[in-house]
Backbone atoms as SQL, in Angstrom:
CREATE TABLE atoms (id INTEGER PRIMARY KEY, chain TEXT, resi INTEGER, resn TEXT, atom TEXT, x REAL, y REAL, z REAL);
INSERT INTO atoms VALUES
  (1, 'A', 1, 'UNK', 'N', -8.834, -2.443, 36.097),
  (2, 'A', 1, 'UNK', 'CA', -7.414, -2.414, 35.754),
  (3, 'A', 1, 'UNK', 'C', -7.153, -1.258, 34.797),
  (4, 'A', 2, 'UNK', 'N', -5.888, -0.346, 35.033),
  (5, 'A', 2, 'UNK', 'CA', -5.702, 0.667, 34.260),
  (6, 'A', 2, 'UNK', 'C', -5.401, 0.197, 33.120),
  (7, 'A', 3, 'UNK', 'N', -5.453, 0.237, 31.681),
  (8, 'A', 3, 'UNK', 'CA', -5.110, -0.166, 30.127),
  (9, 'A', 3, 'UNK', 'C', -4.117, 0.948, 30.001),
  (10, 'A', 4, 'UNK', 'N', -2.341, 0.327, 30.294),
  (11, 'A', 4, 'UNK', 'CA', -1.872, 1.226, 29.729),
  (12, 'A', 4, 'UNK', 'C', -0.794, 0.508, 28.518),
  (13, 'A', 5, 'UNK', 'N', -1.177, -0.628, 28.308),
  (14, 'A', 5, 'UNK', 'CA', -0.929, -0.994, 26.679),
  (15, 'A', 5, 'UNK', 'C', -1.666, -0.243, 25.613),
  (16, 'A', 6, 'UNK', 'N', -1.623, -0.446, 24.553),
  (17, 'A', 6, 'UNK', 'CA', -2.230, -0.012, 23.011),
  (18, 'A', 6, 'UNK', 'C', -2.241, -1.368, 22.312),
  (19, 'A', 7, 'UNK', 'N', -3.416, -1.385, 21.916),
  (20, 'A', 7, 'UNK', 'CA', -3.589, -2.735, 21.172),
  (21, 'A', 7, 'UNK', 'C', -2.923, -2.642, 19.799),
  (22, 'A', 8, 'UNK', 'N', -2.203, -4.044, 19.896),
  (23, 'A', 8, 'UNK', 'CA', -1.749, -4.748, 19.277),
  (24, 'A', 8, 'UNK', 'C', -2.497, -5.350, 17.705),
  (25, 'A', 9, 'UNK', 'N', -1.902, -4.580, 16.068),
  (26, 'A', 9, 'UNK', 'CA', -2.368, -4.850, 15.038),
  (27, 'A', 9, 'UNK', 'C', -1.501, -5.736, 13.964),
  (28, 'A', 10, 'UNK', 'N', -2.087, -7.072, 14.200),
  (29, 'A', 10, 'UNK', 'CA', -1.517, -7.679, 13.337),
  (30, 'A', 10, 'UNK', 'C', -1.896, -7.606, 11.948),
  (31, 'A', 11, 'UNK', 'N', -0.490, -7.618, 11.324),
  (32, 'A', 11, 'UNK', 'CA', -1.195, -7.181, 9.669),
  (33, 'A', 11, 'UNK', 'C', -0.765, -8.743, 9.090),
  (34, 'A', 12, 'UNK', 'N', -1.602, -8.850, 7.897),
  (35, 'A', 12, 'UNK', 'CA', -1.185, -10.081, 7.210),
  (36, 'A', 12, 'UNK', 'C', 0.208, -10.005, 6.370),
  (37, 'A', 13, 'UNK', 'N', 0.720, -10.938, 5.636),
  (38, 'A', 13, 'UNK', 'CA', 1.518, -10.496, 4.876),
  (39, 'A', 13, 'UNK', 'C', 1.247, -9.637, 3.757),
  (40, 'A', 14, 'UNK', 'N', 0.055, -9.945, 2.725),
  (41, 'A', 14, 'UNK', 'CA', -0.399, -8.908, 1.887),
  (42, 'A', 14, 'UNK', 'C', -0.301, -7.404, 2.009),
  (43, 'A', 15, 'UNK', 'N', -0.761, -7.506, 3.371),
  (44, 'A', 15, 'UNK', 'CA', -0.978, -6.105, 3.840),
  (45, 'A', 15, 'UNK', 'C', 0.695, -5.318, 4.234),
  (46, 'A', 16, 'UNK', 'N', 1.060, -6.417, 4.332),
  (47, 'A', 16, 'UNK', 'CA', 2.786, -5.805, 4.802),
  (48, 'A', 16, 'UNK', 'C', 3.411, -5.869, 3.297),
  (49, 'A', 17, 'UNK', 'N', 3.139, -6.723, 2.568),
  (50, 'A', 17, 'UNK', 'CA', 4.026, -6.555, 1.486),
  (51, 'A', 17, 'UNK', 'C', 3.142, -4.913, 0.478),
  (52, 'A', 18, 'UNK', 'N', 2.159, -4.730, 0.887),
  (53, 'A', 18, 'UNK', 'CA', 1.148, -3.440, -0.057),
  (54, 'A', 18, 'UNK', 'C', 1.986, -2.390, 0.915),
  (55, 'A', 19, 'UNK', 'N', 1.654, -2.393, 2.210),
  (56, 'A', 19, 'UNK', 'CA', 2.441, -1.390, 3.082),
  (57, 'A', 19, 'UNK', 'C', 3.878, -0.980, 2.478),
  (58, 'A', 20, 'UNK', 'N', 4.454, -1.829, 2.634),
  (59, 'A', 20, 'UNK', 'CA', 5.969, -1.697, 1.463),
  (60, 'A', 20, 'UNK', 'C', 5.866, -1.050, 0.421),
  (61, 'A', 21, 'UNK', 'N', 5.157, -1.400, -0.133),
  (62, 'A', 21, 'UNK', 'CA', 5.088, -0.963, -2.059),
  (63, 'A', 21, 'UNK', 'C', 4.445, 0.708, -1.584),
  (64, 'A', 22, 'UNK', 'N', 3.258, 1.238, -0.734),
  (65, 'A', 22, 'UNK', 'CA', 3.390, 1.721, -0.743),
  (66, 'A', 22, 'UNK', 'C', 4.113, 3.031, -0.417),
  (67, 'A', 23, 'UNK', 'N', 4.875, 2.619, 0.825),
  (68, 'A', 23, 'UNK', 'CA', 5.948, 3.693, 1.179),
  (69, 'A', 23, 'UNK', 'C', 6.828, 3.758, 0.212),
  (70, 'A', 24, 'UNK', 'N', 7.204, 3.138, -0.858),
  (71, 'A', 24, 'UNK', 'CA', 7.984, 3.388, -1.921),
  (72, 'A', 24, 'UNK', 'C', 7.504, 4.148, -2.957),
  (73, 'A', 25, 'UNK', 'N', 6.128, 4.620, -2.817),
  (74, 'A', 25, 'UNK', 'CA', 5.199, 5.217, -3.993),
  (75, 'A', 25, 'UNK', 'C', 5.233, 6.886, -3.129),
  (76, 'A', 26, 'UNK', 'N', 5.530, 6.749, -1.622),
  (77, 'A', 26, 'UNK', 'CA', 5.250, 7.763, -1.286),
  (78, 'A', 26, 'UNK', 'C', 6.372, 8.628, -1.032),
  (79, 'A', 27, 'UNK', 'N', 7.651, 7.235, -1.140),
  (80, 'A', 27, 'UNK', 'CA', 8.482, 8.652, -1.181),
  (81, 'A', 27, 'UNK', 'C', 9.605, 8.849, -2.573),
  (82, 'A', 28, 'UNK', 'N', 8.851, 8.249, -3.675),
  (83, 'A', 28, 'UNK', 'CA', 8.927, 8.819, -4.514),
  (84, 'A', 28, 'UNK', 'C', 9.675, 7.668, -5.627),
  (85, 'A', 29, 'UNK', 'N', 10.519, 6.581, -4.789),
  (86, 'A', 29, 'UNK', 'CA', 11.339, 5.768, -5.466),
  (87, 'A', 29, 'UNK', 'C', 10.616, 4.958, -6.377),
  (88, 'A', 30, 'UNK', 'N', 8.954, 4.875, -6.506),
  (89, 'A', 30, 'UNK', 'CA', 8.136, 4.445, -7.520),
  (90, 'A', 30, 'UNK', 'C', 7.559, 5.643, -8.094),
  (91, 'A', 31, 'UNK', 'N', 7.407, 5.994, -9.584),
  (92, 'A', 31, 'UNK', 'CA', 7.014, 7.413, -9.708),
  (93, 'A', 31, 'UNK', 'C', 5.585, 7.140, -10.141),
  (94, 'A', 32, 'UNK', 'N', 4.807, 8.112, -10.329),
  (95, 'A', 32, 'UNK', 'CA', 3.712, 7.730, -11.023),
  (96, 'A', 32, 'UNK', 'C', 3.862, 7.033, -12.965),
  (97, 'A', 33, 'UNK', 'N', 3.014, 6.398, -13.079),
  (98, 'A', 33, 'UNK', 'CA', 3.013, 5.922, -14.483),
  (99, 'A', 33, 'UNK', 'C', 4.084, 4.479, -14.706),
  (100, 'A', 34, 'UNK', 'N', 4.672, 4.449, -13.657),
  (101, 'A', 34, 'UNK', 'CA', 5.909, 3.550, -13.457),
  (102, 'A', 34, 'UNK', 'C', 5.322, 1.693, -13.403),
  (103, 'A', 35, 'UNK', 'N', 6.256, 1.452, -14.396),
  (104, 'A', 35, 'UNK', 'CA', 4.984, -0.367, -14.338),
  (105, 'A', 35, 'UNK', 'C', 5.818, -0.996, -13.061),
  (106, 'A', 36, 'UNK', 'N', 5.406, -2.127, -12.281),
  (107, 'A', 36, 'UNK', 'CA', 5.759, -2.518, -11.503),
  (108, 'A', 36, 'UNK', 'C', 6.219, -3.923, -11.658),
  (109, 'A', 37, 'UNK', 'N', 7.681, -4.514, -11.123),
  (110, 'A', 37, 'UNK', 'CA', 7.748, -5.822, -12.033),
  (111, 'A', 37, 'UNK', 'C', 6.619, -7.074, -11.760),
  (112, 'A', 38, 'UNK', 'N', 6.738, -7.962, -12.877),
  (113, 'A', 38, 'UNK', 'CA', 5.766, -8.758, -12.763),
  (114, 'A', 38, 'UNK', 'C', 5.795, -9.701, -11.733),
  (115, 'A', 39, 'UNK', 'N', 4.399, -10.405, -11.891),
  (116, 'A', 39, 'UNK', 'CA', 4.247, -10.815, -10.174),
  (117, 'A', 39, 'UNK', 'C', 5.314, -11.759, -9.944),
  (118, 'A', 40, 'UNK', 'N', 6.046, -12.871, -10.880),
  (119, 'A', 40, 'UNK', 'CA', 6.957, -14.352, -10.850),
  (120, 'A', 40, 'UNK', 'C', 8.668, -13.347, -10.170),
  (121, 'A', 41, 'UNK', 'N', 8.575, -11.999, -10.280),
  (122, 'A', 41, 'UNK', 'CA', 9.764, -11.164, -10.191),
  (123, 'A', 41, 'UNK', 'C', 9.528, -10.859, -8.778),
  (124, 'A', 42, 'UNK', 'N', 8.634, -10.685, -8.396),
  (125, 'A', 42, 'UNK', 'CA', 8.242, -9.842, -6.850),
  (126, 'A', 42, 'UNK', 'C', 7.807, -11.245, -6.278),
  (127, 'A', 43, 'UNK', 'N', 7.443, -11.739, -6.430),
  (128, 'A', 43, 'UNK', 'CA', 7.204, -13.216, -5.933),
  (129, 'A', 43, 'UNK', 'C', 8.765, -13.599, -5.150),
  (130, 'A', 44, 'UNK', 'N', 9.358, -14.221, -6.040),
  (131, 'A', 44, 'UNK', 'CA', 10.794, -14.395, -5.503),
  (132, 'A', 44, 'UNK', 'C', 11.898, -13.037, -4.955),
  (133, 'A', 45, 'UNK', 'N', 11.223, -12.288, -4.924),
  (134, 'A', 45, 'UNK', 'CA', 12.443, -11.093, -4.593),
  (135, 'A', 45, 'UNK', 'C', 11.871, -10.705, -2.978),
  (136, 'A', 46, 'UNK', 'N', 10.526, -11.391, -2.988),
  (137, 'A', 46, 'UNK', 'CA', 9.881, -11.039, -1.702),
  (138, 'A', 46, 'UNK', 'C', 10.061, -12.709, -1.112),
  (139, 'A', 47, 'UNK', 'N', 9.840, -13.409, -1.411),
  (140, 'A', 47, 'UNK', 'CA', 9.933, -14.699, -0.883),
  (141, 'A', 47, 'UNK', 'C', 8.728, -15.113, -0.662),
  (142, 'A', 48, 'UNK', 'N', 7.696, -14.411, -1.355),
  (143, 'A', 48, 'UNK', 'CA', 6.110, -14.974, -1.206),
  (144, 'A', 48, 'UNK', 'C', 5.940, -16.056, -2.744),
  (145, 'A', 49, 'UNK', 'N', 4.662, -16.802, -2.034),
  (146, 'A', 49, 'UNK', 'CA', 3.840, -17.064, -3.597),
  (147, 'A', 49, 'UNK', 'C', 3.424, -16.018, -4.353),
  (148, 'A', 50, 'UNK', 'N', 2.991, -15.909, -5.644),
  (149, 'A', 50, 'UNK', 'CA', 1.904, -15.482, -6.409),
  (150, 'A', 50, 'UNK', 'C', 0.849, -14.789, -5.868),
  (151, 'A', 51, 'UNK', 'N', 0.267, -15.488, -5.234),
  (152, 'A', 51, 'UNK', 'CA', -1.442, -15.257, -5.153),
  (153, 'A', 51, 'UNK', 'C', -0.948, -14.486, -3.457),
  (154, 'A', 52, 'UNK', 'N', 0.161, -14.211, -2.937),
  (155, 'A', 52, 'UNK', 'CA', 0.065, -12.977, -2.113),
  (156, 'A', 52, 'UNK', 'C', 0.148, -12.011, -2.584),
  (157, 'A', 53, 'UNK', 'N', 1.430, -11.787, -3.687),
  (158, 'A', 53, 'UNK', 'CA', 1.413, -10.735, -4.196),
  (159, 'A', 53, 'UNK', 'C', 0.150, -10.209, -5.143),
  (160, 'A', 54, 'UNK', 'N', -0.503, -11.067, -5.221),
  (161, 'A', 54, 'UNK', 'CA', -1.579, -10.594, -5.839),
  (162, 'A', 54, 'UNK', 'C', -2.519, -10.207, -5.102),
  (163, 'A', 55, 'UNK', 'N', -2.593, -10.658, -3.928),
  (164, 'A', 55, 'UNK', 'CA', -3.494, -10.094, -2.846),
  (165, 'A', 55, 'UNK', 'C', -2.764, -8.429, -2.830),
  (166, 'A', 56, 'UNK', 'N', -2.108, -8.960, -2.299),
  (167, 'A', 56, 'UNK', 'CA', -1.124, -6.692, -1.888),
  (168, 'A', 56, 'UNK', 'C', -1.560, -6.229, -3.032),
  (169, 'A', 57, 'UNK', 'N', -1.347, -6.591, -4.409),
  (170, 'A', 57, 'UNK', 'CA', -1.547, -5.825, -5.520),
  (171, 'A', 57, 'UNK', 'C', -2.974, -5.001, -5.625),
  (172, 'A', 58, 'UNK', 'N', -4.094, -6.470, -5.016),
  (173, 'A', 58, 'UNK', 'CA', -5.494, -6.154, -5.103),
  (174, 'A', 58, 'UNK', 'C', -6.218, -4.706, -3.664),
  (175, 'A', 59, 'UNK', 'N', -5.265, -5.081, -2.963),
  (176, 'A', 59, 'UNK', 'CA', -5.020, -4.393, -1.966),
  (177, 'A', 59, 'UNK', 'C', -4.613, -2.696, -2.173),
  (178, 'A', 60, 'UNK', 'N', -3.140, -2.259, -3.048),
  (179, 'A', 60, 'UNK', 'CA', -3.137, -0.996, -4.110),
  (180, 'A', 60, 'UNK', 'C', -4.154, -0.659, -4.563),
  (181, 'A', 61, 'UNK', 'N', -4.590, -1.269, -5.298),
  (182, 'A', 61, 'UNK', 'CA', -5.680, -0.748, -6.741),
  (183, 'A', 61, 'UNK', 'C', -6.839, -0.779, -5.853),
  (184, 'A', 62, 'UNK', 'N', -7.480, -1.181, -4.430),
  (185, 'A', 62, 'UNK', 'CA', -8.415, -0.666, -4.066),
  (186, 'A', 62, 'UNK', 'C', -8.376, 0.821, -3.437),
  (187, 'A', 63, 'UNK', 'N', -7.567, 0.838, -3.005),
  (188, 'A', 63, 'UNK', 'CA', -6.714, 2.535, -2.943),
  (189, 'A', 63, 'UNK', 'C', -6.728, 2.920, -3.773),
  (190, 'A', 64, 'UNK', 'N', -6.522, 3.190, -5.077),
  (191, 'A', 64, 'UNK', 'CA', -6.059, 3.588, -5.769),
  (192, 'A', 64, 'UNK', 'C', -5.279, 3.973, -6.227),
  (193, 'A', 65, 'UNK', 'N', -4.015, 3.299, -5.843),
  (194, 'A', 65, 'UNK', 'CA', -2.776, 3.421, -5.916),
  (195, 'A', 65, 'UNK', 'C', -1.855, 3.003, -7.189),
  (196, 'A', 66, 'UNK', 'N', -2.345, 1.695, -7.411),
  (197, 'A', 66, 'UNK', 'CA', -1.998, 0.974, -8.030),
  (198, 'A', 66, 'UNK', 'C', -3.375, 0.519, -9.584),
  (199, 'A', 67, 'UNK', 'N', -2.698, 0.424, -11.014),
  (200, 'A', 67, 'UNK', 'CA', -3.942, 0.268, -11.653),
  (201, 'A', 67, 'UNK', 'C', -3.349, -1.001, -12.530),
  (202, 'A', 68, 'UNK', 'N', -4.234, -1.777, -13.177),
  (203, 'A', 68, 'UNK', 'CA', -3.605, -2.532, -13.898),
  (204, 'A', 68, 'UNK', 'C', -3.978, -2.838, -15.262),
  (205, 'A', 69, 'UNK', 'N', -3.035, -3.327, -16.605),
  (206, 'A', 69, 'UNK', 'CA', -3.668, -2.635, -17.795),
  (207, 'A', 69, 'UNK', 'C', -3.227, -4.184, -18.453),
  (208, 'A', 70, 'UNK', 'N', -4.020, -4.597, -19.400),
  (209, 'A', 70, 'UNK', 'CA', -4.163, -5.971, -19.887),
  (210, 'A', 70, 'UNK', 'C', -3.466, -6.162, -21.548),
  (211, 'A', 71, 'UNK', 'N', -2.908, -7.056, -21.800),
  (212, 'A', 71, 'UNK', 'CA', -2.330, -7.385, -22.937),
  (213, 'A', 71, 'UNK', 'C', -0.860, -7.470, -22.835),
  (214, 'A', 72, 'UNK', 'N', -0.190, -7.398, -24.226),
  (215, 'A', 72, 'UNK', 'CA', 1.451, -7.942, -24.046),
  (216, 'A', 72, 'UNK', 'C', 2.319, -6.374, -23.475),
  (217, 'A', 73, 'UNK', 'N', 1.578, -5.102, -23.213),
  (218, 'A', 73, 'UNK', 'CA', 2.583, -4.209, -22.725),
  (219, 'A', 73, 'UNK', 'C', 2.264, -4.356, -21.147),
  (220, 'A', 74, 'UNK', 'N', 0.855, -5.461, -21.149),
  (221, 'A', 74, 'UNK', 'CA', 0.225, -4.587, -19.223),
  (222, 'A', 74, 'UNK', 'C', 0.683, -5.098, -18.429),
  (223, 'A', 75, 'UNK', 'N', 0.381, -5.489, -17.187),
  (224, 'A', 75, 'UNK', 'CA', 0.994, -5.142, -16.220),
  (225, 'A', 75, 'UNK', 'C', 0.218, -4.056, -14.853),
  (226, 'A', 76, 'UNK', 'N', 0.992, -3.642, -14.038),
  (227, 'A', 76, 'UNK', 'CA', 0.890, -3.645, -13.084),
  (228, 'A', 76, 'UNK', 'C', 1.352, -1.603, -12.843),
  (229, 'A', 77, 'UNK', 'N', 0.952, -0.811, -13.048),
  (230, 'A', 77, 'UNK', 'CA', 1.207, 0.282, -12.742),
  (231, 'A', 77, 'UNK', 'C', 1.053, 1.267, -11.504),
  (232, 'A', 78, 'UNK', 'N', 1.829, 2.187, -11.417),
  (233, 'A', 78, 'UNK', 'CA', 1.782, 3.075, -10.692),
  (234, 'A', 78, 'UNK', 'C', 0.642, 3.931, -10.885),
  (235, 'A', 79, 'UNK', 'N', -0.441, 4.742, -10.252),
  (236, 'A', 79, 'UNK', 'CA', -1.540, 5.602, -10.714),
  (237, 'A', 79, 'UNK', 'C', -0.768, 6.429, -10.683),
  (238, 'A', 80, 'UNK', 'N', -1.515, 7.933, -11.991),
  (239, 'A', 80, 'UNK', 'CA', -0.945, 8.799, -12.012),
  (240, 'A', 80, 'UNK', 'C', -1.766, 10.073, -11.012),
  (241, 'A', 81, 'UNK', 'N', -2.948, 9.178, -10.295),
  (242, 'A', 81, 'UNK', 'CA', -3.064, 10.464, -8.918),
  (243, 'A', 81, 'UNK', 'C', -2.698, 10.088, -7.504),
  (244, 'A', 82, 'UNK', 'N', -1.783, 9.069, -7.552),
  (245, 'A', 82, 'UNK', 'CA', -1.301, 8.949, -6.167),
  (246, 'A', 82, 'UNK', 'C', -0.986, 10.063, -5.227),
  (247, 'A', 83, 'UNK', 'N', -0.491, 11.530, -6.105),
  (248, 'A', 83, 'UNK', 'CA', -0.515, 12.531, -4.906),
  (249, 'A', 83, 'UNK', 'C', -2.307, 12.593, -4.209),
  (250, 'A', 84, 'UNK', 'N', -2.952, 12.827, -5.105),
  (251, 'A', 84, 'UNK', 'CA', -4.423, 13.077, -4.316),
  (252, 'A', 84, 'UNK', 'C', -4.747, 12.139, -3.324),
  (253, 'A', 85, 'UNK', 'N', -4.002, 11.022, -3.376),
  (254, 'A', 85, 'UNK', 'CA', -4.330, 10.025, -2.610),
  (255, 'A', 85, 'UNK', 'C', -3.567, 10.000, -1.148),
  (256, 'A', 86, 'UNK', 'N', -2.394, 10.800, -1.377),
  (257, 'A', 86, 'UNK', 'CA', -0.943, 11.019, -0.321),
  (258, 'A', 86, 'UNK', 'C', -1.892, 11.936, 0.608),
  (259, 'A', 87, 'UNK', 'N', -2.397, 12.627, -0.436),
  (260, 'A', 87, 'UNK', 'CA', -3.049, 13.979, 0.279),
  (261, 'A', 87, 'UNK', 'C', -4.335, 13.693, 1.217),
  (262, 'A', 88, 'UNK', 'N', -4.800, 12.621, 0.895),
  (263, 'A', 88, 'UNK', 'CA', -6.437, 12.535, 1.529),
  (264, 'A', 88, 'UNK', 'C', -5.760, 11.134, 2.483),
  (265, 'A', 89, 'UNK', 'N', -4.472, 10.507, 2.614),
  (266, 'A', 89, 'UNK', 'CA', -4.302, 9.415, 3.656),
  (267, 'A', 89, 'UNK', 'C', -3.532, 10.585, 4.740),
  (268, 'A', 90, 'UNK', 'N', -3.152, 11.695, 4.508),
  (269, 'A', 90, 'UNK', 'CA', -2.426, 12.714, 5.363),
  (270, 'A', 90, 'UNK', 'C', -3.884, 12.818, 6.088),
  (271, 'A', 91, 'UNK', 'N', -4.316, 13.878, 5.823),
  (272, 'A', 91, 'UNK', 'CA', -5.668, 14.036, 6.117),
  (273, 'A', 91, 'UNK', 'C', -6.570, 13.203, 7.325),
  (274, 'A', 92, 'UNK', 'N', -6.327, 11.999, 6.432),
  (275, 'A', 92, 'UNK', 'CA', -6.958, 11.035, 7.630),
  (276, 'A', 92, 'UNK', 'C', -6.163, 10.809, 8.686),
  (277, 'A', 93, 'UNK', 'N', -4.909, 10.634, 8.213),
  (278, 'A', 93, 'UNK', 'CA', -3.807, 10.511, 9.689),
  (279, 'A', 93, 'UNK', 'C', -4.052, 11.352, 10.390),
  (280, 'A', 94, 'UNK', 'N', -3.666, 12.658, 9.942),
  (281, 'A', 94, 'UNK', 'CA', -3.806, 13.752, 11.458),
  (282, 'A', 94, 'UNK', 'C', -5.178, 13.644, 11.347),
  (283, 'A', 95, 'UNK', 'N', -6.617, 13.741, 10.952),
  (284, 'A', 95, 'UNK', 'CA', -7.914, 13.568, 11.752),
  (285, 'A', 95, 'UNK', 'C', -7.406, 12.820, 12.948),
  (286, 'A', 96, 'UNK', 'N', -7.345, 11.555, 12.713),
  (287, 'A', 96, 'UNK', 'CA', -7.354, 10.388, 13.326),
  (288, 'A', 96, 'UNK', 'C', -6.379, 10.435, 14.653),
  (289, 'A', 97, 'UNK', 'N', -4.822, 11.129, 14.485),
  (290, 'A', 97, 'UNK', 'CA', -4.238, 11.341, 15.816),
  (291, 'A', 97, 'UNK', 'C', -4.711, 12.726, 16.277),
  (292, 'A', 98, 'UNK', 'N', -5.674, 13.790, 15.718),
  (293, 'A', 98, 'UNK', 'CA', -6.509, 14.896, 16.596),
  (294, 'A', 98, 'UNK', 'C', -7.331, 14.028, 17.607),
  (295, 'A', 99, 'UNK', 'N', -8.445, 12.807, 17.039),
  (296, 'A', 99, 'UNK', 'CA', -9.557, 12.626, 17.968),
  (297, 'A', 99, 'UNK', 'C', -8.665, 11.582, 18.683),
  (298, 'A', 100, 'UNK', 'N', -8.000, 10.778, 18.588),
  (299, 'A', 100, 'UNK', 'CA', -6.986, 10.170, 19.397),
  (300, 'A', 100, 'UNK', 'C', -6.111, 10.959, 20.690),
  (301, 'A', 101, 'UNK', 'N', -6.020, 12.099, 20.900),
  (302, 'A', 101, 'UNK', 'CA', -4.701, 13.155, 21.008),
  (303, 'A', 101, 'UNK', 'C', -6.555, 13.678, 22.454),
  (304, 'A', 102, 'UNK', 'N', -7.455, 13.554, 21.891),
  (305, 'A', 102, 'UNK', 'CA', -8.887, 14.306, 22.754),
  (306, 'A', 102, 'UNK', 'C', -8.915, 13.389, 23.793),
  (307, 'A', 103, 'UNK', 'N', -9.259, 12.057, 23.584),
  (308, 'A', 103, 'UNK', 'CA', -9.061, 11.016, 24.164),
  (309, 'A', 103, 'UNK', 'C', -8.172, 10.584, 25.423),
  (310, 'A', 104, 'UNK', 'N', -7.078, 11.288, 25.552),
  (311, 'A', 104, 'UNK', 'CA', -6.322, 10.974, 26.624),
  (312, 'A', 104, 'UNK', 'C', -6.631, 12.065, 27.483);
């Protein structure tokens, strides 16, 4: 049988609510250094529990996108090398639609 679908990627919610946060980091409406509101704020503004947004969060900061800093100012920040990071997920995109693009 010819395969002329493309498989189908389901993302979790974490991953959709991090996906979010980050297209907002990338196009600029989160700046670097910028704290992010706390989780009981994004919780209800997203309509998730807690412990998703804390998943997406954990999800950022393995990117390195996102860092987080402890005590009564911390919180939840923006990194201040998210461009290096814009720069090396570009990178991988076009790799990735070059050997994709060979393929057909």
């Amino acid at each position: 049988m010819n395969d002329i679908f493309d498989q189908i990627t389901v993302r979790t919610i974490p991953e959709q609510i991090a996906e979010q946060i980050k297209q907002e980091i990338f196009s600029g409406i989160l700046k670097p250094g910028s704290k992010l509101p706390p989780l009981e704020e994004l919780s209800d503004r997203l309509g998730v529990s807690k412990p998703t947004i804390s998943q997406a969060l954990h999800l950022l900061q393995k990117s390195d996108l996102v860092s987080t800093t402890k005590g009564r100012n911390g919180g939840y920040f923006i990194t201040e090398s998210f461009g290096d990071k814009l720069a090396q997920s570009m990178y991988e995109m076009i790799t990735f639609s070059l050997k994709y693009a060979d393929q057909k």
